[in-house]
LUMBAZA-908267 format. One record per residue: residue number from 1; residue in one letter; x, y, z of N, C-alpha, C in turn. Coordinates in nm, 3 decimals, m for minus. Atoms other than C-alpha are relative to their C-alpha. Layout:
<nodes>
+-----+------+---------+---------+---------+---------+---------+---------+---------+---------+---------+
!  nr ! rest !     npx !     npy !     npz !    capx !    capy !    capz !     cpx !     cpy !     cpz !
+-----+------+---------+---------+---------+---------+---------+---------+---------+---------+---------+
! NUM !    A !       X !       Y !       Z !       X !       Y !       Z !       X !       Y !       Z !
...
+-----+------+---------+---------+---------+---------+---------+---------+---------+---------+---------+
</nodes>
This chain:
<nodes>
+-----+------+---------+---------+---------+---------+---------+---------+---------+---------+---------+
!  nr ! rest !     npx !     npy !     npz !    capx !    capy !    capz !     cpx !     cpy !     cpz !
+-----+------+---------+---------+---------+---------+---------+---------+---------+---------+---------+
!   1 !    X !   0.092 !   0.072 !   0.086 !  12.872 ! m15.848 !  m4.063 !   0.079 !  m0.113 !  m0.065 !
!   2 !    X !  m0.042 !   0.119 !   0.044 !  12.989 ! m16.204 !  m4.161 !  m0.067 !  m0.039 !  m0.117 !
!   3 !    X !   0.062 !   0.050 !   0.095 !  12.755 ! m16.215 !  m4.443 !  m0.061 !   0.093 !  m0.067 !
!   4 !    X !   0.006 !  m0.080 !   0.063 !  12.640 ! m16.022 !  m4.704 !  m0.060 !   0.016 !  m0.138 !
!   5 !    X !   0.023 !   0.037 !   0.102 !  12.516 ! m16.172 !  m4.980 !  m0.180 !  m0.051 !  m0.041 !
!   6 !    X !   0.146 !  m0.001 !   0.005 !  12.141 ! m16.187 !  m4.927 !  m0.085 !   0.093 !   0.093 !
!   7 !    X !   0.029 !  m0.124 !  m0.052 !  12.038 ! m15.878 !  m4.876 !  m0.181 !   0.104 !  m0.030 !
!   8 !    X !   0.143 !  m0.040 !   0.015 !  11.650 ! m15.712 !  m4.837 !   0.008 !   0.153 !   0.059 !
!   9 !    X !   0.038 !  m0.085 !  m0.070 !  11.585 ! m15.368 !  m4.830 !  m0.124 !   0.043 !   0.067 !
!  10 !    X !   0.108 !  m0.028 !  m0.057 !  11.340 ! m15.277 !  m4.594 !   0.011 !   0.149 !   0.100 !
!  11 !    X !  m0.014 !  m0.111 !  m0.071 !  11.213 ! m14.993 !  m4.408 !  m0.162 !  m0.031 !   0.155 !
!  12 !    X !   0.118 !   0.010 !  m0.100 !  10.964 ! m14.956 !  m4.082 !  m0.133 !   0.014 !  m0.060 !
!  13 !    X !   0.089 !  m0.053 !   0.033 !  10.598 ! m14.986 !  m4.127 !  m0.068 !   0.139 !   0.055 !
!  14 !    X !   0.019 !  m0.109 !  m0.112 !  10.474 ! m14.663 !  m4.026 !  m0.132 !   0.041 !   0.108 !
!  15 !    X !   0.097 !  m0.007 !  m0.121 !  10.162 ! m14.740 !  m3.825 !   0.069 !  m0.129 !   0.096 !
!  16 !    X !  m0.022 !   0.110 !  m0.091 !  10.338 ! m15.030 !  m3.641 !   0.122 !   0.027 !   0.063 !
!  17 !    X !  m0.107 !  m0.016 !  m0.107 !  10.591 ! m15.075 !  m3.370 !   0.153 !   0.020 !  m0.118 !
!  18 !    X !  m0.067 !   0.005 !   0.045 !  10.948 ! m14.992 !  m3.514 !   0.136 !   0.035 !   0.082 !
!  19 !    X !  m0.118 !  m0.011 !  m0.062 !  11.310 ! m14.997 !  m3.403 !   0.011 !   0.138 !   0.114 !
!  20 !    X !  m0.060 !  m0.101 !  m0.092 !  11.377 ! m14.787 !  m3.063 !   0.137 !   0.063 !  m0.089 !
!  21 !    X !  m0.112 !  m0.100 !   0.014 !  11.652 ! m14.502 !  m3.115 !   0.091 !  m0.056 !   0.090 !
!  22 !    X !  m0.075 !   0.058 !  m0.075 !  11.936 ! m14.645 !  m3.059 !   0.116 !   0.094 !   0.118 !
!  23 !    X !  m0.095 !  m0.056 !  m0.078 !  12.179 ! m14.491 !  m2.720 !   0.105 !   0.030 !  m0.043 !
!  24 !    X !  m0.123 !  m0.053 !   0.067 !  12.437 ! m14.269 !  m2.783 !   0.113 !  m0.124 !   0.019 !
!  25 !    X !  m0.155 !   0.040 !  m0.081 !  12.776 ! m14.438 !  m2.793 !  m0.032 !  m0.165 !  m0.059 !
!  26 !    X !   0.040 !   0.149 !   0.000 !  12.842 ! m14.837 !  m2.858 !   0.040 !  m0.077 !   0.147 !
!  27 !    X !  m0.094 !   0.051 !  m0.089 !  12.965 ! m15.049 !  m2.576 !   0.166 !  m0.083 !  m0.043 !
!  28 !    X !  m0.092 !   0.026 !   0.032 !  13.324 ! m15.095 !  m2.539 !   0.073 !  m0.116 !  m0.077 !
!  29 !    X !  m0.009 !   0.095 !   0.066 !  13.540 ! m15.321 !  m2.760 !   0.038 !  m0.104 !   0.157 !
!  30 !    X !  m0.037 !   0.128 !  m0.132 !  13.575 ! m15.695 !  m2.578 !  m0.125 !   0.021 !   0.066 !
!  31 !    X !   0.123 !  m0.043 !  m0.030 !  13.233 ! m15.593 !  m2.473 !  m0.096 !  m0.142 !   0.008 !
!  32 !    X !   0.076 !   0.146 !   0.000 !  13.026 ! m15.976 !  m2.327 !  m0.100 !   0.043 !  m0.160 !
!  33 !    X !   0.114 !   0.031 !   0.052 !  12.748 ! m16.059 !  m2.585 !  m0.159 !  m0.010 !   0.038 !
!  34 !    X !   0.047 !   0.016 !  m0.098 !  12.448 ! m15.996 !  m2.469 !  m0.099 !  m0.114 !   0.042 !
!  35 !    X !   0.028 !   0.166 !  m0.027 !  12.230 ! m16.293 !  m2.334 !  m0.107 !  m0.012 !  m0.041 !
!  36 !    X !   0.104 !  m0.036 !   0.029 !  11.971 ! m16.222 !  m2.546 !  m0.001 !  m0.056 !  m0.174 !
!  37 !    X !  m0.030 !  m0.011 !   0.172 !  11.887 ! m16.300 !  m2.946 !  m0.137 !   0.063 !  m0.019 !
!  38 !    X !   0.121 !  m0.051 !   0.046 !  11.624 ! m16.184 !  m3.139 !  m0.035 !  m0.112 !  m0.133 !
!  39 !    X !   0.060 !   0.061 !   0.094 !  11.401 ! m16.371 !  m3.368 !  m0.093 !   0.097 !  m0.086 !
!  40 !    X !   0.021 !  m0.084 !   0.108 !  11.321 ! m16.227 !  m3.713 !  m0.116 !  m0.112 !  m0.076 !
!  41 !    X !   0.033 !   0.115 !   0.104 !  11.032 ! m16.392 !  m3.903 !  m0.047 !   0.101 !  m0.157 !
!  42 !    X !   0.024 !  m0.100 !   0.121 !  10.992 ! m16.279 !  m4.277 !  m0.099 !  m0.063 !  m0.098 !
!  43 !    X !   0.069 !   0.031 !   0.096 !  10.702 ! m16.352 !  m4.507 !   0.006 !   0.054 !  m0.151 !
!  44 !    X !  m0.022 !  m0.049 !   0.141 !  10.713 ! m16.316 !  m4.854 !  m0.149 !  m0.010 !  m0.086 !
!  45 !    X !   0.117 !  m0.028 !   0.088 !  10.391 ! m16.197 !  m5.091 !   0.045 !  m0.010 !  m0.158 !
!  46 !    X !  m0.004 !  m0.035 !   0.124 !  10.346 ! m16.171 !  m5.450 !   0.011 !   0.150 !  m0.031 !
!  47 !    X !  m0.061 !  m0.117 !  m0.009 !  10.479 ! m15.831 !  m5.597 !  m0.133 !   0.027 !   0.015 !
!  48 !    X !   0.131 !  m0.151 !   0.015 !  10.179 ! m15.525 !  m5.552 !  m0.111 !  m0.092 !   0.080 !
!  49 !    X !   0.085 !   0.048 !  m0.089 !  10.034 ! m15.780 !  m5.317 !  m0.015 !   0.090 !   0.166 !
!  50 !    X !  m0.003 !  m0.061 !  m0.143 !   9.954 ! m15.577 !  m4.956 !  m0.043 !  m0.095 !   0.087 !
!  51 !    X !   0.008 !   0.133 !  m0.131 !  10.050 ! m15.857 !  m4.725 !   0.027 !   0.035 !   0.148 !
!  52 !    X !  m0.052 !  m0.079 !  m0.168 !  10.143 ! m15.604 !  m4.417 !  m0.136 !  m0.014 !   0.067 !
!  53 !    X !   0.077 !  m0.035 !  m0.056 !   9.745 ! m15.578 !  m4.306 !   0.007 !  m0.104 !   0.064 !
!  54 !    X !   0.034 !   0.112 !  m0.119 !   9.695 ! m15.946 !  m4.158 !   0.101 !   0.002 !   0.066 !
!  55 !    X !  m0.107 !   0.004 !  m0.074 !  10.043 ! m15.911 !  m4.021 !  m0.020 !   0.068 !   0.135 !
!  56 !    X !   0.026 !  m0.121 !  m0.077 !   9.984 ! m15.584 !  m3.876 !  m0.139 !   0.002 !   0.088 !
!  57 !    X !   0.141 !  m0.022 !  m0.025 !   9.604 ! m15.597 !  m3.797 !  m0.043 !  m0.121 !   0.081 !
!  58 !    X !   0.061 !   0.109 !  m0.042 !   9.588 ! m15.961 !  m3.721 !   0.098 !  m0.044 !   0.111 !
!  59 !    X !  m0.118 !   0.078 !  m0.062 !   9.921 ! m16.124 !  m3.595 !   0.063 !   0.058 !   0.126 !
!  60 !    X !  m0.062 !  m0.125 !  m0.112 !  10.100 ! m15.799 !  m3.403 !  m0.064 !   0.005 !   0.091 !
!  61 !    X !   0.112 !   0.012 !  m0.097 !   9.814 ! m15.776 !  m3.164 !   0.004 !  m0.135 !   0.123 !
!  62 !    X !   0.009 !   0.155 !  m0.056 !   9.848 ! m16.186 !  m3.068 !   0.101 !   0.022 !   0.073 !
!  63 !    X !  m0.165 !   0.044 !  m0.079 !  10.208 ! m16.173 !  m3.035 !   0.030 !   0.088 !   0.126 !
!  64 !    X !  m0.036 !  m0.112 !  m0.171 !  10.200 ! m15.870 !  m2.787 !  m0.079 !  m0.024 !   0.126 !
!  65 !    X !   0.113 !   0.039 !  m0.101 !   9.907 ! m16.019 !  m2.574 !   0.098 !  m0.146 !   0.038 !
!  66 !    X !  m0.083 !   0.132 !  m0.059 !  10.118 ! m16.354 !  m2.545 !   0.119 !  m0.010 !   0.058 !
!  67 !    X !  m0.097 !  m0.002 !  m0.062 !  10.424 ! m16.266 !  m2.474 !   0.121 !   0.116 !  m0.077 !
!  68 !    X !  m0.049 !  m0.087 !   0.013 !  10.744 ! m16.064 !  m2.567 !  m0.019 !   0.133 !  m0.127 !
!  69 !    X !   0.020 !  m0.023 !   0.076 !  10.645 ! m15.780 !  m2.736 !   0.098 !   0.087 !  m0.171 !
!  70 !    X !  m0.079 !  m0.016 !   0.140 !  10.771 ! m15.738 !  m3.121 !   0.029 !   0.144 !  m0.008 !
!  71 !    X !  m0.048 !  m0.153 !  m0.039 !  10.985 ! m15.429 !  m3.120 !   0.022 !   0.038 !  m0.128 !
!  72 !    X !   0.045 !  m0.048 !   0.124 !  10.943 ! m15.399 !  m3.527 !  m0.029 !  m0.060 !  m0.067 !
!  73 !    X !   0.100 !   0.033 !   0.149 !  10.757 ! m15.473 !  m3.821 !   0.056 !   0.083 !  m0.119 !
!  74 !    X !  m0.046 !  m0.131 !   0.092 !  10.947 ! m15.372 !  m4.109 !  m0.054 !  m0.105 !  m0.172 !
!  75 !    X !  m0.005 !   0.019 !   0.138 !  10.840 ! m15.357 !  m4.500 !   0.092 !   0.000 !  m0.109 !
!  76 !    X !  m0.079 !  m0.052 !   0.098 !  10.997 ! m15.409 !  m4.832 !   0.012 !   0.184 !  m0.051 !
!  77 !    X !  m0.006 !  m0.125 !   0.031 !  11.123 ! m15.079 !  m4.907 !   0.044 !  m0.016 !  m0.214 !
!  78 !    X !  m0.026 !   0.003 !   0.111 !  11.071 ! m15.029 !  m5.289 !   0.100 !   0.118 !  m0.086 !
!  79 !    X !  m0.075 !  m0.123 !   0.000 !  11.364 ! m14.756 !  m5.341 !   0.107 !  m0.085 !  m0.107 !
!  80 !    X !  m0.137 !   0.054 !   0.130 !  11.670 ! m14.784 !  m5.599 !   0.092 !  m0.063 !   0.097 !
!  81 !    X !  m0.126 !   0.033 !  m0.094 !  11.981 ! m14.940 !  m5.419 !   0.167 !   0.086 !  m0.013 !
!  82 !    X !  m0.116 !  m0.159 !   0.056 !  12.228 ! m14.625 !  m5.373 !   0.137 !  m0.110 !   0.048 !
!  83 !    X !  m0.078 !   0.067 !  m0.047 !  12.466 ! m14.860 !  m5.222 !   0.056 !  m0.134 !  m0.121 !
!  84 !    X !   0.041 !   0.098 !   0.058 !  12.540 ! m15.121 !  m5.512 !   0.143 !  m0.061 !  m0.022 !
!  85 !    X !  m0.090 !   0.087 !  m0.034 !  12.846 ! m15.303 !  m5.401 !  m0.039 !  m0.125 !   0.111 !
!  86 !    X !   0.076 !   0.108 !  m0.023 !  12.583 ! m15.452 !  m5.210 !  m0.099 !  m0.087 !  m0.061 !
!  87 !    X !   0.134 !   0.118 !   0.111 !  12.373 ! m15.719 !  m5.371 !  m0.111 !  m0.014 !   0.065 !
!  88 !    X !   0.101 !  m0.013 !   0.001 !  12.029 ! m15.596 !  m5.303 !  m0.072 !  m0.073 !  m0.073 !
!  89 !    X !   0.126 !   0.039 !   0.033 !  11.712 ! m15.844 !  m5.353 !  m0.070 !   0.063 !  m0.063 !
!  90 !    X !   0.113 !  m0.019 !   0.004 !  11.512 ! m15.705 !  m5.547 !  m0.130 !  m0.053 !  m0.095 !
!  91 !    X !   0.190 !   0.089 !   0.064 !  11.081 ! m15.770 !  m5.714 !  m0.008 !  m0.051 !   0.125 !
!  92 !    X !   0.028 !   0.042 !  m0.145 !  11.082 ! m15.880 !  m5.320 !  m0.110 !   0.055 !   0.015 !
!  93 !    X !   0.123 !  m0.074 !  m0.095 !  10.800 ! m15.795 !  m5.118 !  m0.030 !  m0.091 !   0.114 !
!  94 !    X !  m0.073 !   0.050 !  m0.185 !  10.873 ! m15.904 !  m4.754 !  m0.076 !   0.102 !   0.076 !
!  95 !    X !   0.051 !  m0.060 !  m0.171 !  10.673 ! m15.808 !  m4.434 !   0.095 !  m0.085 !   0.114 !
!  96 !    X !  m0.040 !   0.021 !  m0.116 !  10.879 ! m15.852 !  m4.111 !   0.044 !   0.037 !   0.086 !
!  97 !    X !   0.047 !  m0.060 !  m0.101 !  10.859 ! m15.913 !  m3.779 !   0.098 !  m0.011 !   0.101 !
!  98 !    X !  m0.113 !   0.015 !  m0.111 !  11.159 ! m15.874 !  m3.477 !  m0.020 !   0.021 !   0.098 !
!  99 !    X !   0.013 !   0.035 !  m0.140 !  11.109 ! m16.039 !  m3.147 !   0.147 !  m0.001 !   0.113 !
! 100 !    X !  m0.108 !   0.048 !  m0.086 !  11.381 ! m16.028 !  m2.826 !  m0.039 !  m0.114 !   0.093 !
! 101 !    X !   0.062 !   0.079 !  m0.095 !  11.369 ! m16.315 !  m2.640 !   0.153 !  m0.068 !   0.067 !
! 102 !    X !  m0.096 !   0.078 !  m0.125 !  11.591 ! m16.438 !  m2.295 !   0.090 !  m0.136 !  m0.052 !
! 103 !    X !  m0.038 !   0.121 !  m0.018 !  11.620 ! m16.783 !  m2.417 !  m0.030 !  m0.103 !  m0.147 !
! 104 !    X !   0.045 !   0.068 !   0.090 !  11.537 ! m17.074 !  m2.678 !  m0.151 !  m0.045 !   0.073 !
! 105 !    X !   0.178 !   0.065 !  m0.093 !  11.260 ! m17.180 !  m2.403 !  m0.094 !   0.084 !  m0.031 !
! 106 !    X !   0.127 !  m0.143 !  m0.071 !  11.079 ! m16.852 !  m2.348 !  m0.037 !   0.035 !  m0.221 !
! 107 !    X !   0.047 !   0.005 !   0.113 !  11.098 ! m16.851 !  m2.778 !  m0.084 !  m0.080 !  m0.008 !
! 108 !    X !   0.100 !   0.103 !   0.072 !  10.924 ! m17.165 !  m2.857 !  m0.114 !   0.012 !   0.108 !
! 109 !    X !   0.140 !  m0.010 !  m0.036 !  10.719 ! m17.103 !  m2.579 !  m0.099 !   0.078 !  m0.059 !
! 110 !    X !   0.066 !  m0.114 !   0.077 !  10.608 ! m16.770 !  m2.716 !  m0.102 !  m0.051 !  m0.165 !
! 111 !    X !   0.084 !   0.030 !   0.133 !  10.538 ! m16.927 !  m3.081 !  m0.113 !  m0.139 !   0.025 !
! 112 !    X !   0.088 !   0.062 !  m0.010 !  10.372 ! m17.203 !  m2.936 !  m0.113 !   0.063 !   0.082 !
! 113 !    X !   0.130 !  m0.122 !  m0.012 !  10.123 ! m17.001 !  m2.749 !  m0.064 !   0.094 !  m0.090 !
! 114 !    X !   0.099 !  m0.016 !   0.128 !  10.065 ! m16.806 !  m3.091 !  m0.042 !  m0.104 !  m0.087 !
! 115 !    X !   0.051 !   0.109 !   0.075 !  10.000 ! m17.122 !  m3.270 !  m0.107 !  m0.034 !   0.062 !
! 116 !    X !   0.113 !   0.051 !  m0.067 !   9.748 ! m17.218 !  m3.012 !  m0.113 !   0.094 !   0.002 !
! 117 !    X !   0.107 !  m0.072 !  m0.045 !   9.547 ! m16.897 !  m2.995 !  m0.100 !  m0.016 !  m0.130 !
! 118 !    X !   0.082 !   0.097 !   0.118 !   9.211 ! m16.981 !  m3.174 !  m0.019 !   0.096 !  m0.132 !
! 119 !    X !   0.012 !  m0.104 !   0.114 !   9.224 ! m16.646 !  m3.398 !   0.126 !  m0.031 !  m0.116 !
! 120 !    X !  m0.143 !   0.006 !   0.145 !   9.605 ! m16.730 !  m3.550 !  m0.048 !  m0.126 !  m0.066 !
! 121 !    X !   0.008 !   0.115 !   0.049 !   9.517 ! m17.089 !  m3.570 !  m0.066 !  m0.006 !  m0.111 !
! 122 !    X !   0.088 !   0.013 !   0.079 !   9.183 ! m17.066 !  m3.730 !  m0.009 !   0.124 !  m0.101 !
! 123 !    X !   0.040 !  m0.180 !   0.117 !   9.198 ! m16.709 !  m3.934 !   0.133 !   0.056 !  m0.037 !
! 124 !    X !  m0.093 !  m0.057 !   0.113 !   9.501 ! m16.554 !  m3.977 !   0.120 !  m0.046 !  m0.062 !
! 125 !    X !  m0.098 !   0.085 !   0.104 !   9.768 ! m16.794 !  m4.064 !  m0.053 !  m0.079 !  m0.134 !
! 126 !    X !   0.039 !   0.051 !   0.122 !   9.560 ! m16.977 !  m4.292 !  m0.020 !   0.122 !  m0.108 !
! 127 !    X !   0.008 !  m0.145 !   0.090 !   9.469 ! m16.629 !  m4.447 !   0.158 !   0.040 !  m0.037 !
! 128 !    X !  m0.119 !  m0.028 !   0.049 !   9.828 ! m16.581 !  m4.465 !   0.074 !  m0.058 !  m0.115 !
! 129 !    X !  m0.060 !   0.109 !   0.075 !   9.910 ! m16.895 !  m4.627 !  m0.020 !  m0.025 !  m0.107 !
! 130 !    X !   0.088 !   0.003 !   0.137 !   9.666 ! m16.852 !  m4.898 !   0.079 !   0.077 !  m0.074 !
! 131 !    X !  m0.009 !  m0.083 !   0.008 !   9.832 ! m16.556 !  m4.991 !   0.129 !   0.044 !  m0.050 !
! 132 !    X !  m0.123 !  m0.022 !  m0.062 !  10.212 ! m16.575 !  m4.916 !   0.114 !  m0.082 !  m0.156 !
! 133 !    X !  m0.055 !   0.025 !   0.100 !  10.431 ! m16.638 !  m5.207 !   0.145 !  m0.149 !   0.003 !
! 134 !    X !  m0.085 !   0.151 !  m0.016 !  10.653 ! m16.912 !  m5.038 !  m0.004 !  m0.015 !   0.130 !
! 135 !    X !   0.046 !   0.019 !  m0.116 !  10.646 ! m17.014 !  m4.667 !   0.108 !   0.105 !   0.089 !
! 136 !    X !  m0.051 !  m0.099 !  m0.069 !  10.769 ! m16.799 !  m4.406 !   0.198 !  m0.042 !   0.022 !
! 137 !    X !  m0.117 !   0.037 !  m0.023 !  11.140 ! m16.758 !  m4.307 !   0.042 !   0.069 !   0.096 !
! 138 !    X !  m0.050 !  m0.049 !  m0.168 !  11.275 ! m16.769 !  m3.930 !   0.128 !   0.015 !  m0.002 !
! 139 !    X !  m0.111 !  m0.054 !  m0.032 !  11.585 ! m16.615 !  m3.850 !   0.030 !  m0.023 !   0.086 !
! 140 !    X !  m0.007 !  m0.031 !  m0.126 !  11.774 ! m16.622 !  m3.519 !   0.100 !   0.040 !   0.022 !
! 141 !    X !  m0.159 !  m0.102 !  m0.008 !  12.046 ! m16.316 !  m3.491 !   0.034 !  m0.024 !   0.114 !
! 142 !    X !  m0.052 !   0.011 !  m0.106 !  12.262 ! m16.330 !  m3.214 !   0.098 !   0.141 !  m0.039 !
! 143 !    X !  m0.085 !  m0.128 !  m0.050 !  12.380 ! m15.971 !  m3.099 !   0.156 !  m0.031 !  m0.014 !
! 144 !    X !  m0.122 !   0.016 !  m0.058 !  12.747 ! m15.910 !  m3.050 !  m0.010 !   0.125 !   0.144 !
! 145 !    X !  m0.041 !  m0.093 !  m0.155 !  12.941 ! m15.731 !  m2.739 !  m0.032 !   0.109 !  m0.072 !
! 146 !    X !   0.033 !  m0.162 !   0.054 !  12.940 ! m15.412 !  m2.962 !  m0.168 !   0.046 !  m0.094 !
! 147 !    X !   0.119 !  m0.026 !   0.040 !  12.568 ! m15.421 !  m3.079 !  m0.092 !   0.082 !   0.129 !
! 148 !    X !   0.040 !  m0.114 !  m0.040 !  12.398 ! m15.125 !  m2.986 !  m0.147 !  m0.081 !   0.084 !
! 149 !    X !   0.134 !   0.066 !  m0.010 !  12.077 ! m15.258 !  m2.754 !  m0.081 !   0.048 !   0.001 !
+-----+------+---------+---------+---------+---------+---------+---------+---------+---------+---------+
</nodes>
């Protein structure tokens, strides 16, 4: 971890897709990278706002009909921070969503095909936007050789 200092706890939603179990074992050290990243997008609500349903109900649905599908959806987890040498966010309230994707192509293709479909366009991003406490925020992790896939 190269960074450390903006930190969200979250946990899986529990009716929506959430992190596979990861394979015993890591791969060896010196281990390629694999050729893959994942894109993280994170919305932010107002506190005791329940901003997971259009995510979950509306968005999750699009993104798996268009293309790679989102392998979790995770919520702010509102828990104490037992850990507190880390500098835990918190009054957060974060829904988000983690895509794998091949390439930078096969990404923007993907989000441009949800931008185009006439349900995100016209209904649930604007419903989002109304809603959303500051504008969304895209991520793009890049695995290492020793990240578990």
């Amino acid at each position: 971890m190269l960074d450390s200092d903006d930190v969200l706890l979250l946990r899986p939603e529990p009716t929506a897709c959430r992190f596979a179990a990861s394979p015993p074992g890591r791969p060896p050290v010196g281990a390629p990278a694999p050729d893959r990243f994942v894109a993280a997008t994170m919305w932010s609500f107002p506190p005791g706002y329940e901003g997971v349903a259009p995510i979950r109900d509306g968005l999750l649905p699009v993104l798996r009909e268009t293309g790679p599908a989102p392998f979790a959806l995770l919520v702010t987890e509102h828990a104490h921070n037992t850990f507190p040498r880390l500098p835990v966010r918190t009054g957060e309230n974060v829904v988000a969503i983690f895509t794998s994707y091949a390439d930078e192509d096969a990404h923007r293709g993907h989000l441009a095909e949800v931008h185009a479909h006439p349900l995100v366009r016209d209904e649930i991003l604007p419903g989002i936007e109304r809603v959303q406490a500051a504008a969304p925020q895209r991520l793009r992790l890049a695995p290492t050789g020793r990240s578990r896939s």
